[in-house]
C-alpha positions as a Markdown table, in Angstrom:
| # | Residue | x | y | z |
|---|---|---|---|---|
| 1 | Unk | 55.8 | -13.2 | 38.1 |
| 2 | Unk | 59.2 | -14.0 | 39.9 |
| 3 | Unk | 56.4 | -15.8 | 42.4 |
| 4 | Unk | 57.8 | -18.3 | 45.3 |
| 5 | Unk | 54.8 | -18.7 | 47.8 |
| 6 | Unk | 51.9 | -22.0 | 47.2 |
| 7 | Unk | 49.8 | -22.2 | 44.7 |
| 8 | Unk | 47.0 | -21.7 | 46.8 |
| 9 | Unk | 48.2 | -18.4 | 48.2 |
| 10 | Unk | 49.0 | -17.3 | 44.0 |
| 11 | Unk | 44.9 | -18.4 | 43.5 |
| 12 | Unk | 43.0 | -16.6 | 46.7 |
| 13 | Unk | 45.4 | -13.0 | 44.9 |
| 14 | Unk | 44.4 | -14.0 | 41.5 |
| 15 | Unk | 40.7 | -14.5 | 42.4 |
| 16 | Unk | 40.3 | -11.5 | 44.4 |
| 17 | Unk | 41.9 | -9.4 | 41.6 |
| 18 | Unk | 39.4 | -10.8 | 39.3 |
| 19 | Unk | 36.3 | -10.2 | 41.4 |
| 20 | Unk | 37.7 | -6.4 | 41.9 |
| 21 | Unk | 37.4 | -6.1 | 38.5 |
| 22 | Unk | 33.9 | -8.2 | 37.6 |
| 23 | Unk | 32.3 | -7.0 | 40.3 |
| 24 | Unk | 33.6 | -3.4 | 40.0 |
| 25 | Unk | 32.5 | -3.1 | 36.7 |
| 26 | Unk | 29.0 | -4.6 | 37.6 |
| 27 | Unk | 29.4 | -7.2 | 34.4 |
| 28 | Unk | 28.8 | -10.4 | 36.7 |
| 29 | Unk | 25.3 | -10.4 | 35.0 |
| 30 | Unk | 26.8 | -11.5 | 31.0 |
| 31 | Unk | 29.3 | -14.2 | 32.2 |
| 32 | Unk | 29.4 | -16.0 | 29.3 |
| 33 | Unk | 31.5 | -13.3 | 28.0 |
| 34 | Unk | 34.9 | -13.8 | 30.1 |
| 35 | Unk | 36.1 | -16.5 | 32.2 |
| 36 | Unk | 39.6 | -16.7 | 34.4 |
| 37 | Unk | 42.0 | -18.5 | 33.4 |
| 38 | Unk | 45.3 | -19.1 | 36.2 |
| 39 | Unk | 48.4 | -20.0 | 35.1 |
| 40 | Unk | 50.1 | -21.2 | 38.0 |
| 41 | Unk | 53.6 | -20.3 | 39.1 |
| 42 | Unk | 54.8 | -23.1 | 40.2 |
| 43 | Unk | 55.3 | -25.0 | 36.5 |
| 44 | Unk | 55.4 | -21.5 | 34.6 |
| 45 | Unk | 56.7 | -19.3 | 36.6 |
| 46 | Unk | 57.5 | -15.9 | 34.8 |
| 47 | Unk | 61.1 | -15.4 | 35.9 |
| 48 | Unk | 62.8 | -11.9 | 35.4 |
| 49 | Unk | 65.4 | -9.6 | 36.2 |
| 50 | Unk | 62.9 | -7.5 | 36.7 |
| 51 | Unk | 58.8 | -6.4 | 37.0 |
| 52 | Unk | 59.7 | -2.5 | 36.1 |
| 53 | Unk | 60.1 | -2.9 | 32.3 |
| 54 | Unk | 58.1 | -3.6 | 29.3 |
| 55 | Unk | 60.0 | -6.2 | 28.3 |
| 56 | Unk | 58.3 | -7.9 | 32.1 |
| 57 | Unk | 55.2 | -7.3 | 29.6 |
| 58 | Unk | 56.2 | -9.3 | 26.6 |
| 59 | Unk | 57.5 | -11.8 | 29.2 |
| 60 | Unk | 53.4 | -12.6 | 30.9 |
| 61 | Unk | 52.6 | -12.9 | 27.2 |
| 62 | Unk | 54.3 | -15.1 | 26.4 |
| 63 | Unk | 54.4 | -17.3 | 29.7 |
| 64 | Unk | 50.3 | -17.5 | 29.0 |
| 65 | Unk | 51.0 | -18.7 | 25.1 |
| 66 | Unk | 53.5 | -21.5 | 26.6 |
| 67 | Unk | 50.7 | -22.4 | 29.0 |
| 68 | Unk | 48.4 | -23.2 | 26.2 |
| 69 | Unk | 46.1 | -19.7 | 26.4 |
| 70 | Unk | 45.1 | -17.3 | 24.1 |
| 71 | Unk | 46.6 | -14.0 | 23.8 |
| 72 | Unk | 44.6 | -12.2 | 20.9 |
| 73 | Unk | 44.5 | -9.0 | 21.6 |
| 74 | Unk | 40.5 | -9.2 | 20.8 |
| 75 | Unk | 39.8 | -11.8 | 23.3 |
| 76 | Unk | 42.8 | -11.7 | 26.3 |
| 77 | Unk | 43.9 | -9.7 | 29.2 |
| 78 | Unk | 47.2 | -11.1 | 31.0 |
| 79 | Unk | 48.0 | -9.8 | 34.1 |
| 80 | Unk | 51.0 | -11.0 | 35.9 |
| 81 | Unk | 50.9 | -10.8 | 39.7 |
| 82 | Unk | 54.3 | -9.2 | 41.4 |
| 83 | Unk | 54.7 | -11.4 | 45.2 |
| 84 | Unk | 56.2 | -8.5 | 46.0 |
| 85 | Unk | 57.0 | -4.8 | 45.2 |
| 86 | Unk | 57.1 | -4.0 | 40.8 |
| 87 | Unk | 59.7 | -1.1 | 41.3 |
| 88 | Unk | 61.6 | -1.5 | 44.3 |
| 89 | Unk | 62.3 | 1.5 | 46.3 |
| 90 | Unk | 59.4 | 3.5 | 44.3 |
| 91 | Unk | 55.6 | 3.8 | 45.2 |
| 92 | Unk | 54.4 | 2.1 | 41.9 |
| 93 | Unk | 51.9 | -0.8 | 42.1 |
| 94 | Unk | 51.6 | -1.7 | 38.5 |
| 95 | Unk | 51.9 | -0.8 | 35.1 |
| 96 | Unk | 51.3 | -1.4 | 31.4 |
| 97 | Unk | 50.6 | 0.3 | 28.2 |
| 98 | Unk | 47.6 | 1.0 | 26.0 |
| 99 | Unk | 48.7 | -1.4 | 22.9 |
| 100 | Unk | 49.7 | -3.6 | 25.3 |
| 101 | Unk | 47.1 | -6.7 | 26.5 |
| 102 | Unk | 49.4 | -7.4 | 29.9 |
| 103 | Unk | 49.3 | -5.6 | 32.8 |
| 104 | Unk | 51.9 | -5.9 | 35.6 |
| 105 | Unk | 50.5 | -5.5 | 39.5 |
| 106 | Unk | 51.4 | -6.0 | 43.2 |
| 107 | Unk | 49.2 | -9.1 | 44.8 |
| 108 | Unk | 49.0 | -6.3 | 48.0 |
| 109 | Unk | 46.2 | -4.3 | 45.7 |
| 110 | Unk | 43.5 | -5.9 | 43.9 |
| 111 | Unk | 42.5 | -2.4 | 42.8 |
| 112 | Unk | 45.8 | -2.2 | 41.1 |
| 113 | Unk | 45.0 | -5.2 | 38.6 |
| 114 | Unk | 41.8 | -3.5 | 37.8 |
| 115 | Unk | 43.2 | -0.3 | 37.0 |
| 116 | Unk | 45.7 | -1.3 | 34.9 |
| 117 | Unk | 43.7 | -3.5 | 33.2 |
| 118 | Unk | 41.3 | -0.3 | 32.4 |
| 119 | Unk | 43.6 | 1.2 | 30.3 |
| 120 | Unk | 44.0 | -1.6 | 28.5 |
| 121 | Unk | 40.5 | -0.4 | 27.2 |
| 122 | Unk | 41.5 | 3.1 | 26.3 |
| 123 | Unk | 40.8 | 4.4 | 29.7 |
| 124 | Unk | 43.4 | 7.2 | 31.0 |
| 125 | Unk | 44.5 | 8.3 | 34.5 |
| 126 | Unk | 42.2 | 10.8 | 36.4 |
| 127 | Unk | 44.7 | 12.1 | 38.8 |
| 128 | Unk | 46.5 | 14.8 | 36.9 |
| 129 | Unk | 45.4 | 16.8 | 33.9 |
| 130 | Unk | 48.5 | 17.3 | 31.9 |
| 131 | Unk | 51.7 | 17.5 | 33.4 |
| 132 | Unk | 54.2 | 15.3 | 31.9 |
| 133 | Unk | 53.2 | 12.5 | 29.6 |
| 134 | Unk | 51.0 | 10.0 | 31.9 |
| 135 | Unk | 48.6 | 11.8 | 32.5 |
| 136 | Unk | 44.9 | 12.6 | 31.0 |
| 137 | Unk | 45.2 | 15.1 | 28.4 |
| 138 | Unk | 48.8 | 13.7 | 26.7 |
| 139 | Unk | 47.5 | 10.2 | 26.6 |
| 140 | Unk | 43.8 | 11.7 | 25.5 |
| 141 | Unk | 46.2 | 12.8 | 22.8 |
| 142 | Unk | 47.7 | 9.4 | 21.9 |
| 143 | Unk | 44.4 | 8.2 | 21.6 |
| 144 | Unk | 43.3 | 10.9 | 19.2 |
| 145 | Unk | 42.7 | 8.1 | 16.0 |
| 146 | Unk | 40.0 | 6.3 | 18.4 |
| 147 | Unk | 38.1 | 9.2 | 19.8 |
| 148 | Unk | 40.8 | 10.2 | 22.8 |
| 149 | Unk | 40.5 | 8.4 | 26.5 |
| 150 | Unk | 36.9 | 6.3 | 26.7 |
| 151 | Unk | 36.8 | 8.2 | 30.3 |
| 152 | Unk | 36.4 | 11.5 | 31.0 |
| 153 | Unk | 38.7 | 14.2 | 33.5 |
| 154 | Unk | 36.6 | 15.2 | 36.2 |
| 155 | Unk | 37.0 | 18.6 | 35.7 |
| 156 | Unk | 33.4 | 19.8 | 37.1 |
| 157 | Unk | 31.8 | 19.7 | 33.7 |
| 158 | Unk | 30.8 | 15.7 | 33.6 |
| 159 | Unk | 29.7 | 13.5 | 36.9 |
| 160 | Unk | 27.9 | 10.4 | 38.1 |
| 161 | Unk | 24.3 | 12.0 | 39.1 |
| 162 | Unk | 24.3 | 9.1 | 42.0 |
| 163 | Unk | 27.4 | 10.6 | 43.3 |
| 164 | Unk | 25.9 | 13.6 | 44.2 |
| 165 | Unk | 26.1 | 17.1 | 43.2 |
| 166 | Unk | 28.9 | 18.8 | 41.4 |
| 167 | Unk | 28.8 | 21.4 | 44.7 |
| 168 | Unk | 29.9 | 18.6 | 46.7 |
| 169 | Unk | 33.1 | 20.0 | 48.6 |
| 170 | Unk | 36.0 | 17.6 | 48.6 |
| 171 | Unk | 37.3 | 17.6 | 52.2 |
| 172 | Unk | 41.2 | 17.3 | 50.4 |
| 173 | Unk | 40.8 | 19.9 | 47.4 |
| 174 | Unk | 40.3 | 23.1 | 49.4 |
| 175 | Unk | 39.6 | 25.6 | 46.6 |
| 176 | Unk | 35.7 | 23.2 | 46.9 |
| 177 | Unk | 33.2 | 23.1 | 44.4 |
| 178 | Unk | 34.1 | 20.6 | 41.9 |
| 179 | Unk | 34.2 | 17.1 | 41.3 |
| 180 | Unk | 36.7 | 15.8 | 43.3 |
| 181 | Unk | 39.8 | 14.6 | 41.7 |
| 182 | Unk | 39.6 | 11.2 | 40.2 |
| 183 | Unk | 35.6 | 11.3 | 40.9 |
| 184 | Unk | 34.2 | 11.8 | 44.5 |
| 185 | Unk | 32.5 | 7.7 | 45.0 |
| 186 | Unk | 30.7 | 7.6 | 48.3 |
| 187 | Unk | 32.3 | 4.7 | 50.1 |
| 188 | Unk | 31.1 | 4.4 | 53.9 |
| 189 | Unk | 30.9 | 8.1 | 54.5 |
| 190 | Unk | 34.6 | 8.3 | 53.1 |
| 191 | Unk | 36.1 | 10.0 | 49.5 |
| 192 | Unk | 37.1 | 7.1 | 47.4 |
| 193 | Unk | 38.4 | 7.4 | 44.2 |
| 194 | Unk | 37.4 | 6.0 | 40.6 |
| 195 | Unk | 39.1 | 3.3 | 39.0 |
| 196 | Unk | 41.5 | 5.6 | 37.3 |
| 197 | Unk | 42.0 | 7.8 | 39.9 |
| 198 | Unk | 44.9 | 8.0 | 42.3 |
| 199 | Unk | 45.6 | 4.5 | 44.2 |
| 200 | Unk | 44.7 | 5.4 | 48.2 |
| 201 | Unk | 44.9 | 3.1 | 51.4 |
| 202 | Unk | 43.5 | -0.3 | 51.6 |
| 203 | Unk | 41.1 | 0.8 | 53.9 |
| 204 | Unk | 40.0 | 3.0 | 51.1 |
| 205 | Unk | 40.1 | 1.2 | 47.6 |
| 206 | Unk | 38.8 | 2.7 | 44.0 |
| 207 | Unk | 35.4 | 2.2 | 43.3 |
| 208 | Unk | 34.2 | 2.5 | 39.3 |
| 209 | Unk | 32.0 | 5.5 | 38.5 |
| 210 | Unk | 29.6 | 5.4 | 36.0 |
| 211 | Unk | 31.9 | 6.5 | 33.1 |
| 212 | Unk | 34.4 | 3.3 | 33.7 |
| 213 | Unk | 31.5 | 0.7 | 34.1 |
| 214 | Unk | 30.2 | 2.2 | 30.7 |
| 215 | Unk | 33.3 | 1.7 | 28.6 |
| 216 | Unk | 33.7 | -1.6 | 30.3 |
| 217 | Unk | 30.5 | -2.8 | 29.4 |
| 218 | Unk | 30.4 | -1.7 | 25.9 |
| 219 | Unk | 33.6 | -3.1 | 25.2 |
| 220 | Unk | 32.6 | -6.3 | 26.4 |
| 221 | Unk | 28.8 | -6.4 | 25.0 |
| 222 | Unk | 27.7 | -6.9 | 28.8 |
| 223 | Unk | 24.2 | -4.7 | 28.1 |
């Protein structure tokens, strides 16, 4: 969206955002049930006023469907890729909506593209309980005719047994034993967080726990 830089610089994001995804969600083994699919800036470029706004959603839709690509919402995910920042002035990387099959992103964070595209199967955000409407337990709410959020809170109760134990102190939560906010994933000796946990550093990018590989699987009969 709104992109200006080559083609091949628009393919290496796009690629790198899909192997995030694929690879994160360890599905690389039932191929024959996805493929990428680019549509390149450069003869349908996405052009508007601006990336902060669902209209920007509607907008990638429909850029894909002049491209000649499926949309159904049964068989497509459409993410647009932001050159540069989505809100400007604001910390937000990307954005989109649970009935919605487009995602917006930054090309700066592959892991952005991946977690937006996880609630686009029903998963909700990890990194706050329920202050405010985006986060878990309102949208577990909105999902309440489908079974609520196909990921859990990590509130101490549910974990990944090859994370480690639920006694596992998170160095950043100082009242200790729990689960660590938005799932404690061992990542070279540092806390990373889950796919729908809270976006960190670079140097530190979400991992999928065993929860988010599960509803990603099922959903895409990758057994």
């Amino acid at each position: 969206m709104n992109w200006s830089a080559s083609n091949a610089a628009f393919k290496q994001v796009a690629d790198e955002s899909y192997s995030q995804f694929i690879q994160g969600a360890e599905i690389s083994s039932c191929s024959s049930q996805y493929s990428e699919q680019i549509v390149y800036p450069d003869t349908n470029n996405c052009q508007v006023s601006s990336t902060c706004s669902n209209s920007a959603l509607n907008k990638i839709v429909s850029c894909a469907q002049k491209a000649g690509y499926s949309t159904s919402k049964t068989n497509a995910r459409v993410v647009g890729i932001v050159q540069g920042s989505i809100c400007p002035g604001t910390n937000i990387l990307g954005f989109t909506t649970f009935s919605s099959v487009s995602v917006i992103c930054t090309y700066a964070d592959p892991g952005c593209a991946a977690h937006e595209l996880g609630h686009t199967f029903y998963m909700c955000e990890q990194y706050c309980y329920n202050t405010g409407s985006s986060c878990w337990l309102p949208q577990n709410k909105t999902l309440n005719a489908i079974g609520g959020c196909k990921n859990y809170y990590p509130d101490g109760k549910t974990h990944c047994e090859e994370y480690g134990s639920l006694t596992t102190k998170c160095p950043e939560v100082k009242s200790g034993n729990i689960d660590c906010l938005g799932r404690k994933i061992p990542m070279g000796g540092q806390v990373g967080r889950s796919l729908m946990g809270p976006g960190l550093s670079s140097s530190i990018p979400r991992a999928f726990d065993c929860f988010e590989t599960d509803t990603l699987k099922a959903a895409l009969d990758c057994q």
